[in-house]
Backbone as numpy.savetxt, mean C-alpha at the origin, in Angstrom:
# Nx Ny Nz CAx CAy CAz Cx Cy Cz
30.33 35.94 19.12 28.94 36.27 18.89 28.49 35.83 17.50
29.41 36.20 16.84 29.02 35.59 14.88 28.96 34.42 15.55
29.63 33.57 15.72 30.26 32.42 15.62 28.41 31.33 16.32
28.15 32.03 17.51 26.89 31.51 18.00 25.51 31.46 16.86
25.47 32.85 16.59 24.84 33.14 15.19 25.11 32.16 14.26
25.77 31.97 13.58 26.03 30.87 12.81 25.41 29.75 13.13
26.20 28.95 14.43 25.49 27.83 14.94 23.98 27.77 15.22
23.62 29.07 15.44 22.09 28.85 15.36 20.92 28.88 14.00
21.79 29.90 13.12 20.88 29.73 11.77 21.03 28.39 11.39
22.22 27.50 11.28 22.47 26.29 10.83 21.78 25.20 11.32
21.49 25.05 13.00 20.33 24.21 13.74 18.80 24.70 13.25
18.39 25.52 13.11 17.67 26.15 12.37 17.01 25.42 11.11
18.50 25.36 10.27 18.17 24.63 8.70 17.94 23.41 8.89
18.82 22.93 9.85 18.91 21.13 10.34 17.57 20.90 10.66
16.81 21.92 11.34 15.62 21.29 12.20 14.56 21.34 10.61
14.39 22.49 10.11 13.59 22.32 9.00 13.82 21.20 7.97
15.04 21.20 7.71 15.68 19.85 6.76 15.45 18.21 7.05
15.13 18.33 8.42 14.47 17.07 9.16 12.95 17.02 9.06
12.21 17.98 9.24 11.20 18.43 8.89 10.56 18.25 7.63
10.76 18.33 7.01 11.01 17.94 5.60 10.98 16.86 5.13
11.80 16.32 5.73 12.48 14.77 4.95 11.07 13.82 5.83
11.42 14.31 7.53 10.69 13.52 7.98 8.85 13.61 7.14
8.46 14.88 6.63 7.34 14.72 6.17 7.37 14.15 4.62
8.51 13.60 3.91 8.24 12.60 2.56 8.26 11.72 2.99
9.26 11.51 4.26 8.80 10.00 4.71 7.57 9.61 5.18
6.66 10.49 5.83 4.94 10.39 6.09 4.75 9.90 4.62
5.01 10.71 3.53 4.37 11.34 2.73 4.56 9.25 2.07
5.54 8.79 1.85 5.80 7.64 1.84 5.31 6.32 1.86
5.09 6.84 3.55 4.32 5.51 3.88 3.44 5.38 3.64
2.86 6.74 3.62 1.09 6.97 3.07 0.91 5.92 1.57
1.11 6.83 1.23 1.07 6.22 -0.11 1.73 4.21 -0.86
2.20 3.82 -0.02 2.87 2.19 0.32 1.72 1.41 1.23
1.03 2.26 2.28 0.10 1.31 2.86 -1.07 1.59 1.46
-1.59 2.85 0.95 -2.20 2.83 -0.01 -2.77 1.88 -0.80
-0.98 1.53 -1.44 -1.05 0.75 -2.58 -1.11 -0.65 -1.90
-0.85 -1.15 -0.74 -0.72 -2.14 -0.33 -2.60 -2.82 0.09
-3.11 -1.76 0.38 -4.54 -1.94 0.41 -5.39 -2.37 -0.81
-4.69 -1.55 -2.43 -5.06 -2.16 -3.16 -5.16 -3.05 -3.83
-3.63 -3.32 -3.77 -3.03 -5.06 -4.33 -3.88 -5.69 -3.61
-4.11 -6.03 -2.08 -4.65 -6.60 -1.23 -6.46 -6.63 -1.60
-6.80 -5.69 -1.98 -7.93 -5.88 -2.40 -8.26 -6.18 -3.90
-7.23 -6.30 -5.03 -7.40 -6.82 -6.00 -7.16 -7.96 -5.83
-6.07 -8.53 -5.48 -5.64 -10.00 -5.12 -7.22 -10.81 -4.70
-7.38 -10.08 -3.76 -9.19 -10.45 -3.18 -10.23 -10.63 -3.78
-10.46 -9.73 -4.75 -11.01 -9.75 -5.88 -11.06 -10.57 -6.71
-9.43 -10.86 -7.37 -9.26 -11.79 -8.40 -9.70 -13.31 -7.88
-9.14 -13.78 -6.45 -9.59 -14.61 -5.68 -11.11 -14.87 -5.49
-11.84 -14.21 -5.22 -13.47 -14.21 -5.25 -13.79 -14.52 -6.79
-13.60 -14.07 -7.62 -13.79 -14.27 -9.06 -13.46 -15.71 -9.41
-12.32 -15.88 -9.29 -11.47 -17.37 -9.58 -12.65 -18.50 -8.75
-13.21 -18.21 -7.71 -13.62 -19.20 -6.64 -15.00 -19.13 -7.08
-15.14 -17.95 -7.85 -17.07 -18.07 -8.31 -17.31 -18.86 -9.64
-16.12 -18.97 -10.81 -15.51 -19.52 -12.11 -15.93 -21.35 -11.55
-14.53 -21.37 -10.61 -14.40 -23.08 -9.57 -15.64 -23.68 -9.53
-16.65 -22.54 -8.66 -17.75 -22.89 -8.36 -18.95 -23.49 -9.27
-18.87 -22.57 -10.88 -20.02 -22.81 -11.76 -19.28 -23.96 -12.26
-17.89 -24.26 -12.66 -17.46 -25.49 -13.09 -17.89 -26.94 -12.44
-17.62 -26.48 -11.15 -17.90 -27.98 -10.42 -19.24 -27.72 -10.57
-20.17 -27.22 -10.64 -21.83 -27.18 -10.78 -21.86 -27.94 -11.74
-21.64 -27.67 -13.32 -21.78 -28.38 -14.44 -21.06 -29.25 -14.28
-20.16 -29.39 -13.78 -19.18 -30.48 -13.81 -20.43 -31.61 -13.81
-20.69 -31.32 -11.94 -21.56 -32.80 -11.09 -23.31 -32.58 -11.97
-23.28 -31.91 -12.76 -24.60 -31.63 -13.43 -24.44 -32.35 -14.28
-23.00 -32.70 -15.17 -23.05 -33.36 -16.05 -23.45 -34.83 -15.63
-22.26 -34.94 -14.62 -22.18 -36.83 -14.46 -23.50 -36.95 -13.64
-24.46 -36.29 -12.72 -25.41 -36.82 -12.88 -26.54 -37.00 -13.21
-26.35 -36.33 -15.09 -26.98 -36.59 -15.88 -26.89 -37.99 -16.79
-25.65 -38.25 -15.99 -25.36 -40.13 -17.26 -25.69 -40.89 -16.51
């Protein structure tokens, strides 16, 4: 009878201890797609910026030469 007792407080801990872990691992991913959204949208960012820079260059660029 102990002996069942035992085995059951211990499945018990196992199930909460999974419980647990399994919710830092939520807790985890959360936070990895997060950051992955932001790189992704800075990268995007920096990209849009870089391509608006490209853009006024080649403007003056062809502004220059066909001004000669």
């Amino acid at each position: 009878m102990a002996q069942a007792k035992r085995i059951y407080i211990l499945t018990i801990k196992v199930k909460k201890l999974f419980c647990s872990l399994f919710s830092v691992w939520c807790f985890l991913k959360e936070i990895e797609h997060m950051l992955s959204i932001f790189l992704w949208s800075y990268m995007y960012r920096n990209t849009c910026e870089r391509l608006g820079e490209l853009k006024k260059a080649v403007e003056k660029l062809t502004c220059s030469l066909s001004c000669h």
